[in-house]
N, C-alpha and C positions, 0 to 999 in steps of 0.2 A: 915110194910111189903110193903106196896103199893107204902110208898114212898123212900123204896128199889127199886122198880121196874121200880118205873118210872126215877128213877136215870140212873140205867144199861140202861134204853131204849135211852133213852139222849145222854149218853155215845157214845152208838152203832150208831146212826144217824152221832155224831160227826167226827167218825172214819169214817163212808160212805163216808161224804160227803169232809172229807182231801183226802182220796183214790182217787173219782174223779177228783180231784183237781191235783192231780200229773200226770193225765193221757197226754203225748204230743205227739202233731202234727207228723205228717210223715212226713219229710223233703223234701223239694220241690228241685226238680233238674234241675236247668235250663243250656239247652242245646244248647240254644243263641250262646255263643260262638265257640263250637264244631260245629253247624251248617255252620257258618259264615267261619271258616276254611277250612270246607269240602267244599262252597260253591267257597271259596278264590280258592282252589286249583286246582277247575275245570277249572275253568276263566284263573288261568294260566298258566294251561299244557301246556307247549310247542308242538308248531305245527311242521311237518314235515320237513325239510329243502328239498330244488330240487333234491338236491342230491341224498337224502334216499328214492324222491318219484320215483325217476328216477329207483331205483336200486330195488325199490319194487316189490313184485312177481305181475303178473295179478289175478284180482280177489281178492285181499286183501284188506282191509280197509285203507284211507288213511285220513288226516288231513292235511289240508294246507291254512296258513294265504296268501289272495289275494288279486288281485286287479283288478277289471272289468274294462276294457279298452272299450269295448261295448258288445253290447248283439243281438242274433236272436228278432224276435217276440216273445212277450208272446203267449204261447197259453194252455190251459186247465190246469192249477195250477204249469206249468212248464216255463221254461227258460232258454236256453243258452248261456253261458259267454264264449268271450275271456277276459283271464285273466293272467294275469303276476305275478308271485312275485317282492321283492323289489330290484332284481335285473334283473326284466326284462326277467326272462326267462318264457315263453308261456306255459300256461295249457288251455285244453279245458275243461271246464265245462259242460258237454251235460245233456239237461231236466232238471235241479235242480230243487227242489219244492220251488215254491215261489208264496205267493199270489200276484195278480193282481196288487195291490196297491202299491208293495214291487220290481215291474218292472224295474221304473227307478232308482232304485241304481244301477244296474248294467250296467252303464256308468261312464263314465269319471272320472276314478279312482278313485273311492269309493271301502273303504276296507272290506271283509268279510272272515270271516271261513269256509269254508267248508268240511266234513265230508262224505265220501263215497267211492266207490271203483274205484278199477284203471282197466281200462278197455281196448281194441283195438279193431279199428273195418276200415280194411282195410290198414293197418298200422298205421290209428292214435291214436296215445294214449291220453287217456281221464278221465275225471271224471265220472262216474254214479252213479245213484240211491244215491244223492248227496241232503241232508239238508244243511243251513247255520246257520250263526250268523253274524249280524251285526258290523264291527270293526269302529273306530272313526278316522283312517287314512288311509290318500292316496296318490297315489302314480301313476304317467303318465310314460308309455315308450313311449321313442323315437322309432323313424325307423331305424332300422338296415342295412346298406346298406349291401345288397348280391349280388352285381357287379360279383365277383370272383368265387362266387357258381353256378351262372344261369346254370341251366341243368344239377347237379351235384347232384343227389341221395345222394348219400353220403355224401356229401360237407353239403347239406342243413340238411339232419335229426336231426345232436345235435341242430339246431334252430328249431323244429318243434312248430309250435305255438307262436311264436315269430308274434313282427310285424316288416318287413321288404322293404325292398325297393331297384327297381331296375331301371337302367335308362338306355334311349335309346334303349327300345327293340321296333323291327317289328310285325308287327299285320301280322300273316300267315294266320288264318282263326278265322270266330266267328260265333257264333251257338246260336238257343235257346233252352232252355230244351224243348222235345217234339214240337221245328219247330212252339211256340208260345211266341211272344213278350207278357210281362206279369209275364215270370217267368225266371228261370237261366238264366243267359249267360253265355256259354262257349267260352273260346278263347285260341288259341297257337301264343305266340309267339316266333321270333326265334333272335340269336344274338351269334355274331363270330361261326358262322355255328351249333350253339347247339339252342334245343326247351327246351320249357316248356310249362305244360299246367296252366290257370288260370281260375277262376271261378269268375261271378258276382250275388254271394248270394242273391235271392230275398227277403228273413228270414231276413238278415244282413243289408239291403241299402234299403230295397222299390222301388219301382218304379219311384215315381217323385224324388228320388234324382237326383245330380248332375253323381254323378260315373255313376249311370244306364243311364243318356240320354248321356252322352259323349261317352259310351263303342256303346249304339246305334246306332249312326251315322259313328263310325269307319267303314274303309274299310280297306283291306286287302293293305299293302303296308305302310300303317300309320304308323311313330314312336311316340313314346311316352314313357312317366315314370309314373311309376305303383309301388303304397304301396300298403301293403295289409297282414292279420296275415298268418301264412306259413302252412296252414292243409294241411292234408296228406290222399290222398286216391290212394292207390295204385301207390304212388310216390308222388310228392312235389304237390300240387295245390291249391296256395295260394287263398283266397277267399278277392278281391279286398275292398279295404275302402279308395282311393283317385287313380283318373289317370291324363296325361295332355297330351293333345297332342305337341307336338312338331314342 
């Protein structure tokens, strides 16, 4: 009898221990590649073309692959771009968040994404509250000569933001922001009986540049040729980035 018993107990262990023995794993799902798609697809969602950003309502979200042509001062985790796409038509970039370090990309055609809204402030339409993304190409505008436009609201607006250029205009009067060398200058000039007004960005050029002491020494009467991107406040007022006297 006992060693009946100890048979069946034998038996019974054997059977436990095949049972755990068929017991399997839980299938490991790896998501690597679905990852890696999702990841793929963000990267290359196509960005806005000028067209759609042009025709975009105000206040909407926008995406637009660029190209910094230059930039204001940094200051407090922000930055302003002029910027082109690859056909050279002018977006303003105003404030964008960028660290410190991250400043001088935004010169001399270094390409980036950026993402945020389409804004107007005085007539000029703009970027805000604006993130980027670093891109691997780039891309220089030329100067646009706007001979035919000078003094032409209308004329100049599809260039707004553009960088352009004008020759042979008269220095009617020049000014400083707040009646202090230091900061803006304002100037009008006039040519085949039509004005415009122009601005020398102290954010844009600094002080000791060349554009700021040459516009300084102007007098009234002076001819000269003047580039500069084409911003918009309350009518064309380009913000100078090369003059010459003549």
């Amino acid at each position: 009898m006992k060693k009946l018993f100890a048979a069946l107990c034998a038996l019974l262990m054997v059977l436990s221990l095949t049972a755990c023995g068929k017991k399997e794993e839980e299938p490991v799902v790896d998501n690597t590649e679905n990852q890696t798609e999702v990841e793929n697809q963000v990267d290359e969602s196509p960005a806005m073309s000028y067209e759609e950003y042009a025709a975009a309502e105000l206040d909407s979200e926008v995406v637009l692959d660029l190209y910094a042509q230059d930039s204001q001062s940094w200051w407090d985790g922000k930055i302003t771009v002029y910027a082109t796409d690859d056909k050279g038509n002018g977006v303003f970039v105003y404030e964008l968040a960028c660290d410190e370090a991250d400043a001088e990309w935004f010169k001399g055609g270094n390409g980036f994404r950026v993402t945020g809204y389409k804004s107007e402030w005085s007539g000029e339409v703009e970027v805000v509250d604006g993130t980027f993304t670093k891109l691997s190409q780039t891309y220089t505008a030329a100067a646009v000569n706007a001979d035919d436009k000078f003094g032409d609201n209308d004329a100049l607006l599809p260039m707004q933001n553009q960088l352009v250029a004008f020759t042979g205009l008269t220095v009617d009067s020049i000014s400083y922001k707040n009646d202090e060398p230091g900061d803006d200058i304002y100037l009008t000039f006039s040519k085949d009986g039509k004005t415009m007004d122009f601005c020398v960005e102290v954010y844009l050029t600094g002080t000791d540049s060349d554009v700021y002491t040459t516009v300084g020494e102007l007098s009234a009467g002076d001819v000269v040729d003047v580039e500069g991107f084409l911003y918009w406040y309350n009518g064309a007022n380009p913000h100078i980035t090369s003059i010459v006297k003549k």
